[in-house]
C-alpha positions in Angstrom: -101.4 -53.3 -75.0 -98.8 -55.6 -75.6 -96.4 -52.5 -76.5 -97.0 -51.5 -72.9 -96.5 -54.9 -71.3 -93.3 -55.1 -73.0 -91.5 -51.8 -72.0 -93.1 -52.4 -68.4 -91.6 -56.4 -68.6 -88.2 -55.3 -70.0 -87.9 -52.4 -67.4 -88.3 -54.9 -64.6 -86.2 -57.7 -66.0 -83.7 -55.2 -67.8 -80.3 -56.6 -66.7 -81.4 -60.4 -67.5 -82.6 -59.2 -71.4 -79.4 -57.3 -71.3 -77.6 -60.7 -70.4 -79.8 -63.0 -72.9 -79.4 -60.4 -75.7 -75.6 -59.5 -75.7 -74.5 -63.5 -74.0 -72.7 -61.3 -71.4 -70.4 -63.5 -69.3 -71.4 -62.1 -65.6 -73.4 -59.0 -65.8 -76.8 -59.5 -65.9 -76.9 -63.4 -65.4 -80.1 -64.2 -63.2 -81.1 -60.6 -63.0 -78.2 -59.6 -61.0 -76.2 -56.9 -61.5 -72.5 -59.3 -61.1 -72.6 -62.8 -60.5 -70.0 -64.8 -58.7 -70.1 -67.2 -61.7 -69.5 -66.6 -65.1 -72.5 -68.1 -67.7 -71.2 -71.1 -69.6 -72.9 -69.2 -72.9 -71.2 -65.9 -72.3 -68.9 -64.5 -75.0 -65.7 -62.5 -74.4 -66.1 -58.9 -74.0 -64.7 -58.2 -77.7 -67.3 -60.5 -79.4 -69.9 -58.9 -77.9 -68.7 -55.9 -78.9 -68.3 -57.5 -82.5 -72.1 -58.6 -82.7 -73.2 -55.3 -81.4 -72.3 -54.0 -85.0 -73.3 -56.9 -86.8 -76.8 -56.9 -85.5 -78.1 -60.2 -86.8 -76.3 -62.0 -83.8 -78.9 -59.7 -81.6 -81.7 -60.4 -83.9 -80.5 -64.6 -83.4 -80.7 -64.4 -79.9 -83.3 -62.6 -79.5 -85.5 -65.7 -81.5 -83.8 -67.9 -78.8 -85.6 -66.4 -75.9 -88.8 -66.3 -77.3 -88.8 -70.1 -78.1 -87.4 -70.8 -74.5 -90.1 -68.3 -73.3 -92.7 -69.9 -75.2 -92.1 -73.4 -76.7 -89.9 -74.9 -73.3 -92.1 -73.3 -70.8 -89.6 -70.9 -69.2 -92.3 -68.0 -68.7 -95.2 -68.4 -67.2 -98.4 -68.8 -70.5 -99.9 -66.0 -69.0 -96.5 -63.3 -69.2 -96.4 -65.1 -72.6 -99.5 -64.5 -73.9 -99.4 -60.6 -72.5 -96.0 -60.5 -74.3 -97.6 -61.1 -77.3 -95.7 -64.5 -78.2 -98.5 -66.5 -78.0 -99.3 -66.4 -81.5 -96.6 -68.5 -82.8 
């Protein structure tokens, strides 16, 4: 179940995990395709590029959105638990 909840979440939300994943500068930030603003976290184009083949700067940032999500209260505890991060 939580396999399913995920796909389904990450389909919906795609271009914010994009942004959160890869700390794009614009695309992605607030679930919008371009924003106005650039993100004060987002990397140049070139180091995103970079961690793309290093993978363990993915991996990183990927255990910095499930503590927000969970610990700091940025998702909801039910979308938490149904995401299977309840556990921790």
């Amino acid at each position: 179940m939580h396999l399913k909840y995920k796909l389904e979440y990450f389909f919906k939300n795609w271009r914010l995990c994009v942004h959160l994943l890869l700390r794009t500068k614009r695309f992605g930030v607030n679930g919008e395709w371009w924003s106005s603003f650039p993100s004060i976290f987002g990397h140049p184009t070139w180091k995103i590029i970079l961690n793309v083949f290093k993978i363990y700067p993915i991996i990183r940032n990927y255990k910095a959105v499930k503590y927000r999500a969970t610990k700091l209260g940025f998702l909801h505890p039910d979308t938490v638990k149904k995401l299977g991060w309840g556990n921790d």
